[in-house]
PQR file with spaces between the fields and no chain letter, atoms N, CA, C, O and H, PARSE charges and radii, in Angstrom:
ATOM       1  N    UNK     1     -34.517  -13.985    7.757 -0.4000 1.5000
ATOM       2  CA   UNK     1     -33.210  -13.613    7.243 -0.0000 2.0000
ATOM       3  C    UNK     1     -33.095  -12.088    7.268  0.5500 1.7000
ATOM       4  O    UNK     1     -34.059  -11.387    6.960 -0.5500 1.4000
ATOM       5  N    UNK     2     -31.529  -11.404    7.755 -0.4000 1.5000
ATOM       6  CA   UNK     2     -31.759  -10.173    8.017 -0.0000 2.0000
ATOM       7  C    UNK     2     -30.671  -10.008    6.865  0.5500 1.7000
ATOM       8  O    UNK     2     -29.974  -10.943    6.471 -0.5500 1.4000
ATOM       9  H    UNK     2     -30.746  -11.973    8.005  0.4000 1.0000
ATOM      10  N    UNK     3     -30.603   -8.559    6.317 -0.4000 1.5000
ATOM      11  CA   UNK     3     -29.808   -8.476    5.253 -0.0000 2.0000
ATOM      12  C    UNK     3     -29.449   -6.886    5.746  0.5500 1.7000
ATOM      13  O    UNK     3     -30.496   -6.346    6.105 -0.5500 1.4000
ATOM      14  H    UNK     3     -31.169   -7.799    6.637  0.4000 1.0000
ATOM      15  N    UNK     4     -28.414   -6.085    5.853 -0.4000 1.5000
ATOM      16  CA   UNK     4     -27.652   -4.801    6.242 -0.0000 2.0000
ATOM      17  C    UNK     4     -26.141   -4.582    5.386  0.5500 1.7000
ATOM      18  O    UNK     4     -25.120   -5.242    5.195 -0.5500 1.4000
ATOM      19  H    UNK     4     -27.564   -6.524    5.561  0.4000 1.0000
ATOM      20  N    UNK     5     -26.658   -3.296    5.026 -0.4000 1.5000
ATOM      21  CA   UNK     5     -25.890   -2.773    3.666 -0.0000 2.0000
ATOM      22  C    UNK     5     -24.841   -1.621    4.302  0.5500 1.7000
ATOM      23  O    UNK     5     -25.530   -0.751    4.835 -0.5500 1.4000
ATOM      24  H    UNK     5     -27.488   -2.761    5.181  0.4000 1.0000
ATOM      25  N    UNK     6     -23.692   -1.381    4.400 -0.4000 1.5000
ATOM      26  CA   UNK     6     -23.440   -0.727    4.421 -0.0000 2.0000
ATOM      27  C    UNK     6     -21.869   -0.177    3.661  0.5500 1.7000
ATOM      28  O    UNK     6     -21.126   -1.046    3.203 -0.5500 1.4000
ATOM      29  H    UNK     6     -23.132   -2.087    3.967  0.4000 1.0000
ATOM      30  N    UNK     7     -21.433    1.420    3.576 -0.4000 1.5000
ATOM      31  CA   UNK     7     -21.072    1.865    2.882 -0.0000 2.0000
ATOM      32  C    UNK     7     -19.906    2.246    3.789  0.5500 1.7000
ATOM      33  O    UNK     7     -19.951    2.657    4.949 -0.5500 1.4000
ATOM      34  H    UNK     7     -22.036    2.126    3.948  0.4000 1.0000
ATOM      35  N    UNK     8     -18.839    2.016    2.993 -0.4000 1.5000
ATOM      36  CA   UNK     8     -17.415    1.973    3.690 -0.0000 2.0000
ATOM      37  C    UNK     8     -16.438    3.189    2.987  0.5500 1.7000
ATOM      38  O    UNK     8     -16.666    3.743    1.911 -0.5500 1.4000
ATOM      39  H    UNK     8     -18.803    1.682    2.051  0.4000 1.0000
ATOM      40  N    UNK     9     -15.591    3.376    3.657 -0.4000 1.5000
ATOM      41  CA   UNK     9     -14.044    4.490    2.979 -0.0000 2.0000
ATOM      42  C    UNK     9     -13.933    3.611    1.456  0.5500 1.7000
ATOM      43  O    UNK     9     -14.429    2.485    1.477 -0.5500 1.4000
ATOM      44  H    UNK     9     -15.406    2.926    4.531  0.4000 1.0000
ATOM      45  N    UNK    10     -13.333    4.063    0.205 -0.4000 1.5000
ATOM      46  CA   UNK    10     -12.732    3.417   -0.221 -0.0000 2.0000
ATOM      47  C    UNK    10     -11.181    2.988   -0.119  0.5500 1.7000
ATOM      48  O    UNK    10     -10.325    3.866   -0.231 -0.5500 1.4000
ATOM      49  H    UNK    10     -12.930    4.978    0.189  0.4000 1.0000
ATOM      50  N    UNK    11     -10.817    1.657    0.091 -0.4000 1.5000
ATOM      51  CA   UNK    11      -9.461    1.493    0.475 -0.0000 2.0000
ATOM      52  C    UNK    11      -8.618    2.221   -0.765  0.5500 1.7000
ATOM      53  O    UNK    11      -9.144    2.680   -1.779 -0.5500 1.4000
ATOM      54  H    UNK    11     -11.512    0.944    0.181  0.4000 1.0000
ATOM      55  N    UNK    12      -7.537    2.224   -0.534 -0.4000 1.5000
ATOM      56  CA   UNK    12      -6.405    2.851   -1.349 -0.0000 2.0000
ATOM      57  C    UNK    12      -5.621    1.668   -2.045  0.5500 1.7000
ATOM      58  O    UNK    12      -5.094    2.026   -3.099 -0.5500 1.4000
ATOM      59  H    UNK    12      -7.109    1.852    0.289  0.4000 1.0000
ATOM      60  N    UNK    13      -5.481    0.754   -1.814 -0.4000 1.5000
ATOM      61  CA   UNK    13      -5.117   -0.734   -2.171 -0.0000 2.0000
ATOM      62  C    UNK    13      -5.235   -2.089   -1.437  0.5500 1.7000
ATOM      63  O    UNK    13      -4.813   -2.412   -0.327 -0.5500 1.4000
ATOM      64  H    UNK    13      -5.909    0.462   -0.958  0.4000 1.0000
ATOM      65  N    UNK    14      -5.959   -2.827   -2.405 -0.4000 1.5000
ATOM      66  CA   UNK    14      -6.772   -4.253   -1.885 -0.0000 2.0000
ATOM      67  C    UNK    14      -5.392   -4.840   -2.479  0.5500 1.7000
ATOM      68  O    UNK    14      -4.760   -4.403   -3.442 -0.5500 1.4000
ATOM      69  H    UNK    14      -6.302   -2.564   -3.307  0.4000 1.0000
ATOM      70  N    UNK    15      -5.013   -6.219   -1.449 -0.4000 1.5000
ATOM      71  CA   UNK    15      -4.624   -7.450   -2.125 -0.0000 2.0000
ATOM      72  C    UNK    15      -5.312   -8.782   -1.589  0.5500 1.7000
ATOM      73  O    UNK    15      -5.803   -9.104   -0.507 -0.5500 1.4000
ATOM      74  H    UNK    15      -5.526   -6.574   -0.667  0.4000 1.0000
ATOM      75  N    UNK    16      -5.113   -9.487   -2.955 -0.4000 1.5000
ATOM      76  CA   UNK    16      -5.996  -10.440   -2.889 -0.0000 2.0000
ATOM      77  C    UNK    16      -4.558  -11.689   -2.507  0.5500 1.7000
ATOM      78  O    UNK    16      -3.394  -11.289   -2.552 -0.5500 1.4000
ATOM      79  H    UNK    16      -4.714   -9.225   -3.834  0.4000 1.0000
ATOM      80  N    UNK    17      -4.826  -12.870   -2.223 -0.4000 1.5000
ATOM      81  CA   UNK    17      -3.917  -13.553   -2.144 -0.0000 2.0000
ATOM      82  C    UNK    17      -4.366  -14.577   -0.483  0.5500 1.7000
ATOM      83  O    UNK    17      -5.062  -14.125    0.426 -0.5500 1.4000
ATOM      84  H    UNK    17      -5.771  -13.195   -2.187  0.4000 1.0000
ATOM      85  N    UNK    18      -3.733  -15.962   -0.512 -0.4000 1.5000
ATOM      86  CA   UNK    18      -4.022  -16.506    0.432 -0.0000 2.0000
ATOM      87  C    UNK    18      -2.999  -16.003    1.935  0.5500 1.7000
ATOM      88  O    UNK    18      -1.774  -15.934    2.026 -0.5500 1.4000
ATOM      89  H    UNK    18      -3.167  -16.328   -1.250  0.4000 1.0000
ATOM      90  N    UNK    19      -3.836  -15.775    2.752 -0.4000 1.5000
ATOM      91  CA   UNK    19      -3.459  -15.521    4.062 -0.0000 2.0000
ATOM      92  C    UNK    19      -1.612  -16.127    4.241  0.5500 1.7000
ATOM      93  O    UNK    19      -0.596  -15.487    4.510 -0.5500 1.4000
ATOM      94  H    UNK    19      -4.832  -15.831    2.678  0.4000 1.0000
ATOM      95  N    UNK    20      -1.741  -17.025    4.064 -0.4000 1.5000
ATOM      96  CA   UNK    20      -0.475  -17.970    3.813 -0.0000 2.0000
ATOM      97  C    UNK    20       0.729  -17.522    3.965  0.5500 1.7000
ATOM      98  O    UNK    20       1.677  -17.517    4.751 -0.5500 1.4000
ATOM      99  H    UNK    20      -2.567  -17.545    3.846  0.4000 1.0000
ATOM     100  N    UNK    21       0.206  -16.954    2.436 -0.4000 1.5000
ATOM     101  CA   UNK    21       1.759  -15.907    1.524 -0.0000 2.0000
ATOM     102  C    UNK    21       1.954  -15.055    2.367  0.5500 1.7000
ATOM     103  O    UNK    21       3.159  -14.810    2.436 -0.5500 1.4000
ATOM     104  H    UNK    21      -0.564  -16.958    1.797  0.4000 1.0000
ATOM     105  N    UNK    22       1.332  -14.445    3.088 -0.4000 1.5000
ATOM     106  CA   UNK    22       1.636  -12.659    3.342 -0.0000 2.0000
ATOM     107  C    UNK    22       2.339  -13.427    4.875  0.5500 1.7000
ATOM     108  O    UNK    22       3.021  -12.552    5.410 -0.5500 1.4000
ATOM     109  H    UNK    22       0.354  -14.644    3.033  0.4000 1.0000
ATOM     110  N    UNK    23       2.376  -14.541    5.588 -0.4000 1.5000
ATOM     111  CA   UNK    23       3.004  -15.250    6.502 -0.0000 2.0000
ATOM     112  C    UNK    23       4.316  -15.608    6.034  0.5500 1.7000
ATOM     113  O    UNK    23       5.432  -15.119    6.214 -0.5500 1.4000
ATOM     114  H    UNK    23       1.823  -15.251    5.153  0.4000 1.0000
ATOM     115  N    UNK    24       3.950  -16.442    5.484 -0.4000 1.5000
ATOM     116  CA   UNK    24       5.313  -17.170    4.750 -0.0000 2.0000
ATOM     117  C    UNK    24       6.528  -16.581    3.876  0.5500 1.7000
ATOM     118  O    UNK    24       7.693  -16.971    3.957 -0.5500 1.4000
ATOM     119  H    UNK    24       3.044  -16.839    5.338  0.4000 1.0000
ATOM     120  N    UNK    25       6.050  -15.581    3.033 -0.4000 1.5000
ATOM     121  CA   UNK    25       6.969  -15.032    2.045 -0.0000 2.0000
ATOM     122  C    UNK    25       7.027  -13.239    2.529  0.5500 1.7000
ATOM     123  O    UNK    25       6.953  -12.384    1.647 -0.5500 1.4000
ATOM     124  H    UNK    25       5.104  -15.265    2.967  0.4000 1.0000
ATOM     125  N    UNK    26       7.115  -12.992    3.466 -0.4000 1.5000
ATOM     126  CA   UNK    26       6.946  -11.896    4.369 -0.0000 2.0000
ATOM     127  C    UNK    26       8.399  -11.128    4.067  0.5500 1.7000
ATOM     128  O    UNK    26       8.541   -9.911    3.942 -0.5500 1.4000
ATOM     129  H    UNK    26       7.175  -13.687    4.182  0.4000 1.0000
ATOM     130  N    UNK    27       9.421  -12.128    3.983 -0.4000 1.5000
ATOM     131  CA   UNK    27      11.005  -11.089    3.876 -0.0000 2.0000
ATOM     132  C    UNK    27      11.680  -11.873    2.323  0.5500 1.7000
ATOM     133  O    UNK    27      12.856  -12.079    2.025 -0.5500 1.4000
ATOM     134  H    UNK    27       9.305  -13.116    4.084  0.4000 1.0000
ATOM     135  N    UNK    28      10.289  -12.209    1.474 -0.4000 1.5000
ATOM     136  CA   UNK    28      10.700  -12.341    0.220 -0.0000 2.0000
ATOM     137  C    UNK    28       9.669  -11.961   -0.475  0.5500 1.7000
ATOM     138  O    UNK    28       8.641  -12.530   -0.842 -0.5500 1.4000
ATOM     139  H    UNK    28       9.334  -12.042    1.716  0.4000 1.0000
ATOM     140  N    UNK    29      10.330  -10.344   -0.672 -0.4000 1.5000
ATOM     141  CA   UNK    29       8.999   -9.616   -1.593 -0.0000 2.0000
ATOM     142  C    UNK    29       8.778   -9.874   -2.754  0.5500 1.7000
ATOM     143  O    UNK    29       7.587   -9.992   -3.040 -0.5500 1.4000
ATOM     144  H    UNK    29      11.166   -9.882   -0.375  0.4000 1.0000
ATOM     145  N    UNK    30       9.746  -10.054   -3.811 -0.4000 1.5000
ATOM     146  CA   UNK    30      10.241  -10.790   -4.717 -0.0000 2.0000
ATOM     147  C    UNK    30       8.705  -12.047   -5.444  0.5500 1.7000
ATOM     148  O    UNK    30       7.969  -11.826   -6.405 -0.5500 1.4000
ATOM     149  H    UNK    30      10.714   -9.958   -3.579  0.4000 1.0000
ATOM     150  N    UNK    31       8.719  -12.941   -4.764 -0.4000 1.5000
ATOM     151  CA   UNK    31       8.336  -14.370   -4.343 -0.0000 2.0000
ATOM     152  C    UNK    31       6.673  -13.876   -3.884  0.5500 1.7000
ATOM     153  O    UNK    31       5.682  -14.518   -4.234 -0.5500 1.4000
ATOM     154  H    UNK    31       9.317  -13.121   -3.983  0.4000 1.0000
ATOM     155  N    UNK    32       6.635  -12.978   -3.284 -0.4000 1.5000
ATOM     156  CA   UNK    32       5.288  -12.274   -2.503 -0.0000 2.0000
ATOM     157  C    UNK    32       4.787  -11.675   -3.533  0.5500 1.7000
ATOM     158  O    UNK    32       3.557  -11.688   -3.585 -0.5500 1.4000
ATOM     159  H    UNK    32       7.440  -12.457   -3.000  0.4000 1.0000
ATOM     160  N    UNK    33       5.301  -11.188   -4.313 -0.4000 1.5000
ATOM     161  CA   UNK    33       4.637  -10.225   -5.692 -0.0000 2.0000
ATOM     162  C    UNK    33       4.124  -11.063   -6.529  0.5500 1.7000
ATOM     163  O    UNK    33       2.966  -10.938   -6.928 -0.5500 1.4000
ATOM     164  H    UNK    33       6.300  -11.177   -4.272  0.4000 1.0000
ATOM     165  N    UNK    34       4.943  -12.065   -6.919 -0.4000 1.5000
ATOM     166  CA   UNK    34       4.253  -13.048   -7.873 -0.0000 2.0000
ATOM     167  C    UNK    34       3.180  -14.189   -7.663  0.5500 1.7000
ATOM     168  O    UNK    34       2.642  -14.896   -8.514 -0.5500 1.4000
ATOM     169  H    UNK    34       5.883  -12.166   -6.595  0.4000 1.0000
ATOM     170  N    UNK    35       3.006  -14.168   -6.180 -0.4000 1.5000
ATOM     171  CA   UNK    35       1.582  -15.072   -5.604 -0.0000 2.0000
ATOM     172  C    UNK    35       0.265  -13.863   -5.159  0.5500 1.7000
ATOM     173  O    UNK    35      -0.782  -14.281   -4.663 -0.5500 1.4000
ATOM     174  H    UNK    35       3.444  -13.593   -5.489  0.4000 1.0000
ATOM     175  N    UNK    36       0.412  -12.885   -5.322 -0.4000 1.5000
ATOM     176  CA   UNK    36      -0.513  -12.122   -4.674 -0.0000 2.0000
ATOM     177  C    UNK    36      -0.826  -10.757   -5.725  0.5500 1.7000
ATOM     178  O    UNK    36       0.109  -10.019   -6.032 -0.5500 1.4000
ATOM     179  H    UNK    36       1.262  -12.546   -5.724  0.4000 1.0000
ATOM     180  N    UNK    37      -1.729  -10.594   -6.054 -0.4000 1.5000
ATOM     181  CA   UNK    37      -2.653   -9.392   -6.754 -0.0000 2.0000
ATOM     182  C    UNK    37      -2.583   -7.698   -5.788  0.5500 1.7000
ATOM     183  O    UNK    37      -2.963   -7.516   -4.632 -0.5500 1.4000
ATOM     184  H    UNK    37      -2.489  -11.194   -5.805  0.4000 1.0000
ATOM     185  N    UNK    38      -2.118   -6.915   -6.515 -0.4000 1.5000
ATOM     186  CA   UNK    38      -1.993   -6.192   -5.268 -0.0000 2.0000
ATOM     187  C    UNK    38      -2.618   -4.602   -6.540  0.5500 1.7000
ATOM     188  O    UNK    38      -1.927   -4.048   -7.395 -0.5500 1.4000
ATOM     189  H    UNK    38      -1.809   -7.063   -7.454  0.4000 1.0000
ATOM     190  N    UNK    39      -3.968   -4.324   -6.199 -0.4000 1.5000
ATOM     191  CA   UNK    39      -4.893   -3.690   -6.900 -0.0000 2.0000
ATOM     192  C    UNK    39      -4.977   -2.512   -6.541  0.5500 1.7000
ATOM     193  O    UNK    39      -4.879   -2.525   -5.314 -0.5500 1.4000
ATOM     194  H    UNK    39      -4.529   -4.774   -5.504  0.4000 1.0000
ATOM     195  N    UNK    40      -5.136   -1.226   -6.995 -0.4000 1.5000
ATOM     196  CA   UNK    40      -5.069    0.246   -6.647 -0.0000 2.0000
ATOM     197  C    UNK    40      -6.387    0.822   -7.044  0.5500 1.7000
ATOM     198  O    UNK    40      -6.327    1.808   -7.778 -0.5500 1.4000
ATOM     199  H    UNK    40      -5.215   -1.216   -7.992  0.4000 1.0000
ATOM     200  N    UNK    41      -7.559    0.390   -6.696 -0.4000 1.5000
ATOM     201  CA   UNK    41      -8.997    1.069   -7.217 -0.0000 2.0000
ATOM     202  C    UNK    41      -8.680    2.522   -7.699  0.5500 1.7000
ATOM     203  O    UNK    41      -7.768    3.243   -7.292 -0.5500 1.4000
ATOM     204  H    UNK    41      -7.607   -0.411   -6.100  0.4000 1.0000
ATOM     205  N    UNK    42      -9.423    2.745   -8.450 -0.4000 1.5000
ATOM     206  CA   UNK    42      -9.712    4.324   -9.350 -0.0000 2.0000
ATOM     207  C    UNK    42     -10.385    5.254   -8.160  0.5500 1.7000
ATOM     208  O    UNK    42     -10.961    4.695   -7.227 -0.5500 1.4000
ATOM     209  H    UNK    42     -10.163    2.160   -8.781  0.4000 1.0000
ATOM     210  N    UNK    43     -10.275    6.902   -8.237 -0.4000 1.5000
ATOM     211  CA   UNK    43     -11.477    7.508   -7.089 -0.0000 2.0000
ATOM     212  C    UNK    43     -12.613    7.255   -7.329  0.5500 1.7000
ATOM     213  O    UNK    43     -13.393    7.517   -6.413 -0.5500 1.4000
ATOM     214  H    UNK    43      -9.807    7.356   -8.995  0.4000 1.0000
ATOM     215  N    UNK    44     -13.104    6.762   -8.383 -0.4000 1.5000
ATOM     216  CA   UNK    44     -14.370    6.764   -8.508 -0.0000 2.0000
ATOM     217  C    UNK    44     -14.849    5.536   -8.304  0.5500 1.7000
ATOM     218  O    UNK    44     -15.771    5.230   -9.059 -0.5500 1.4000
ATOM     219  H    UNK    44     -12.470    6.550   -9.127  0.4000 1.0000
ATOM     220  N    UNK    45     -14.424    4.507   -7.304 -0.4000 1.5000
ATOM     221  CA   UNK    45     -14.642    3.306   -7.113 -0.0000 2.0000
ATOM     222  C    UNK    45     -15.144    3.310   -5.680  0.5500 1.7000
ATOM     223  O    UNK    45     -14.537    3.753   -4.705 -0.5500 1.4000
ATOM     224  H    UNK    45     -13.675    4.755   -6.690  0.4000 1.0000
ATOM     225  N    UNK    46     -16.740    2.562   -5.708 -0.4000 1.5000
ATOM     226  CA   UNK    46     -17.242    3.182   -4.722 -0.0000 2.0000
ATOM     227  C    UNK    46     -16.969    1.273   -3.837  0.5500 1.7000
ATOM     228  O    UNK    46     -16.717    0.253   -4.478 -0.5500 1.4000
ATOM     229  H    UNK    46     -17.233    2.202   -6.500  0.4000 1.0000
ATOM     230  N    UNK    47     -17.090    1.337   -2.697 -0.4000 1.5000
ATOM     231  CA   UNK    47     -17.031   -0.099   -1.813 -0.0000 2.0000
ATOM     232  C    UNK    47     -18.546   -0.116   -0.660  0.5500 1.7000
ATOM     233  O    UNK    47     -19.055    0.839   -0.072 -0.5500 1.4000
ATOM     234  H    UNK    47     -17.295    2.166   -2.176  0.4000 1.0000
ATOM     235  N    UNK    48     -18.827   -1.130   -0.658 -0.4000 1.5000
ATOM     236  CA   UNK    48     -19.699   -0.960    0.333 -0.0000 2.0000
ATOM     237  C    UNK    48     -19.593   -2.980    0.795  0.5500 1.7000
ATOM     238  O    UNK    48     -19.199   -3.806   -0.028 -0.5500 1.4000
ATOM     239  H    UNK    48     -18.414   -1.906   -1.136  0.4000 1.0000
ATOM     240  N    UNK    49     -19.962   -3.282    1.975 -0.4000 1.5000
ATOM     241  CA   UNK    49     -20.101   -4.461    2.756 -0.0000 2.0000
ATOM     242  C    UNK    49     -21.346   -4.845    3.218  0.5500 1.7000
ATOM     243  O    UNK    49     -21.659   -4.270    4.260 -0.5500 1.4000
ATOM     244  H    UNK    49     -20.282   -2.611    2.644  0.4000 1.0000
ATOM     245  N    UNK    50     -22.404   -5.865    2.656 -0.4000 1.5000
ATOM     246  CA   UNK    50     -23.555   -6.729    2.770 -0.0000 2.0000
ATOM     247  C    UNK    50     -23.272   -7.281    3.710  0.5500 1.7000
ATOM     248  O    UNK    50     -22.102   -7.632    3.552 -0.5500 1.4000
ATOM     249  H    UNK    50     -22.150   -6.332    1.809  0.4000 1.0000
ATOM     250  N    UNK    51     -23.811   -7.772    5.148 -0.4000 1.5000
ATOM     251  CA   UNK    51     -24.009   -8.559    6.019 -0.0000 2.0000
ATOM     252  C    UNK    51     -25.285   -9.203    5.973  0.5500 1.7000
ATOM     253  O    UNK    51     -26.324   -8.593    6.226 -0.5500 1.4000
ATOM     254  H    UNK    51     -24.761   -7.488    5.276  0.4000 1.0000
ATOM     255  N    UNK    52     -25.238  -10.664    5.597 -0.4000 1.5000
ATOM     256  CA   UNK    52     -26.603  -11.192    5.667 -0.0000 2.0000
ATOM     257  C    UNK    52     -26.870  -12.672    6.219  0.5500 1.7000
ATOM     258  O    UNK    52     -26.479  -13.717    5.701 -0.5500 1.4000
ATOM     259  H    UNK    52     -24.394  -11.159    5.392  0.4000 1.0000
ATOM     260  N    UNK    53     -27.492  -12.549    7.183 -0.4000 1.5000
ATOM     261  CA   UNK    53     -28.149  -13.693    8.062 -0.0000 2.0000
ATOM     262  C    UNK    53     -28.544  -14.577    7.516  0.5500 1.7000
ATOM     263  O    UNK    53     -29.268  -14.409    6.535 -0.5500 1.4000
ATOM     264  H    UNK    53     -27.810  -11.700    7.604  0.4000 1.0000
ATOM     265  N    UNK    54     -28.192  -15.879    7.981 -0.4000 1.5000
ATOM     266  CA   UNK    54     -28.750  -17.158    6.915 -0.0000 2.0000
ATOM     267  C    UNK    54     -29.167  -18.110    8.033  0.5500 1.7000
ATOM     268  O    UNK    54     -29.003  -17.771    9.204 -0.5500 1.4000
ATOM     269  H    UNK    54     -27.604  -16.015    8.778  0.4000 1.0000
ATOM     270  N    UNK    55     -29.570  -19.003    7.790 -0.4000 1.5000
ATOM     271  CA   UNK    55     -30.116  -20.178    8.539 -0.0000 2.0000
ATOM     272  C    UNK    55     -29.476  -21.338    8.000  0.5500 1.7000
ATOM     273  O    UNK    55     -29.927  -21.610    6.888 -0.5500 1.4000
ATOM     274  H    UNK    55     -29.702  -19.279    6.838  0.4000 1.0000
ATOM     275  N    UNK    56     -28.175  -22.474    8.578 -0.4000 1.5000
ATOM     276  CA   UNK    56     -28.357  -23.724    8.563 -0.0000 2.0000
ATOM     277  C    UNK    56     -28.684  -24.498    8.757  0.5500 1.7000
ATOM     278  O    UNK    56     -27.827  -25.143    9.361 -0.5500 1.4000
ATOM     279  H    UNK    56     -27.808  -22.253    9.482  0.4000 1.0000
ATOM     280  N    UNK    57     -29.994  -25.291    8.575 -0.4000 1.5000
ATOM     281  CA   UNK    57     -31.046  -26.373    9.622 -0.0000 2.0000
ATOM     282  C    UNK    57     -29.761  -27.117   10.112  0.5500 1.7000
ATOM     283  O    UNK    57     -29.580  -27.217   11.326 -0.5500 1.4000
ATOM     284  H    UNK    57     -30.690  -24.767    8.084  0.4000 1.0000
ATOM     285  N    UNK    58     -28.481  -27.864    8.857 -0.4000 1.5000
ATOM     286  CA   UNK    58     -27.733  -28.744    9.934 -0.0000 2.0000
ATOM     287  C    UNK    58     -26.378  -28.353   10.891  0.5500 1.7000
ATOM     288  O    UNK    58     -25.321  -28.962   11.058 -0.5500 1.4000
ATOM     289  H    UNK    58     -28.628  -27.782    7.871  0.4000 1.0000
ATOM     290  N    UNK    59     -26.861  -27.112   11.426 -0.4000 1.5000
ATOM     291  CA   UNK    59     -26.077  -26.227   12.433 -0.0000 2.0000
ATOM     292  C    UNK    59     -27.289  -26.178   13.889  0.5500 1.7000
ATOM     293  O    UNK    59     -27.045  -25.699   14.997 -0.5500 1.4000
ATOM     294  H    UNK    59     -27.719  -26.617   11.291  0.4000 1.0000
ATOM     295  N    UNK    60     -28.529  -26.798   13.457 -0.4000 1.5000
ATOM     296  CA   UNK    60     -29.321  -25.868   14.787 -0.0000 2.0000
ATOM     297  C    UNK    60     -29.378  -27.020   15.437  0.5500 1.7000
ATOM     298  O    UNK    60     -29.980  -27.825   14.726 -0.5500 1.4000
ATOM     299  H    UNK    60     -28.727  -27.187   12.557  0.4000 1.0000
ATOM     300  N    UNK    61     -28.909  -27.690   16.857 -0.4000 1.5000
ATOM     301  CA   UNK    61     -29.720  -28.420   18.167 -0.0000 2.0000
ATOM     302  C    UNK    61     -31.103  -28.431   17.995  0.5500 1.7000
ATOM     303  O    UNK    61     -31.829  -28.926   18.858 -0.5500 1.4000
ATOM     304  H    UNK    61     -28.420  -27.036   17.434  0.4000 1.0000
């Protein structure tokens, strides 16, 4: 198992919300605000992204 850490920009605003909404309710912002989290991290909010290798025995031939 390989495991790689690394350290990213911090974004300026994350939203959370299903792929869906940001399709569907696209020219109803309204409707879009109230299904989706839309978060403004502090500067002192640091981000970084784990990539880590796993093994499924019931994935391998």
């Amino acid at each position: 198992m390989r495991k790689e850490k690394f350290k990213i920009k911090c974004p300026k605003r994350i939203q959370f919300g299903d792929p869906m909404y940001f399709e569907d309710y696209k020219n109803e912002p309204e409707r879009l605000k109230k299904l989706v989290v839309d978060y403004k991290p502090k500067p002192e909010f640091k981000a970084g992204v784990v990539l880590t290798e796993m093994e499924y025995p019931e994935f391998l031939v």
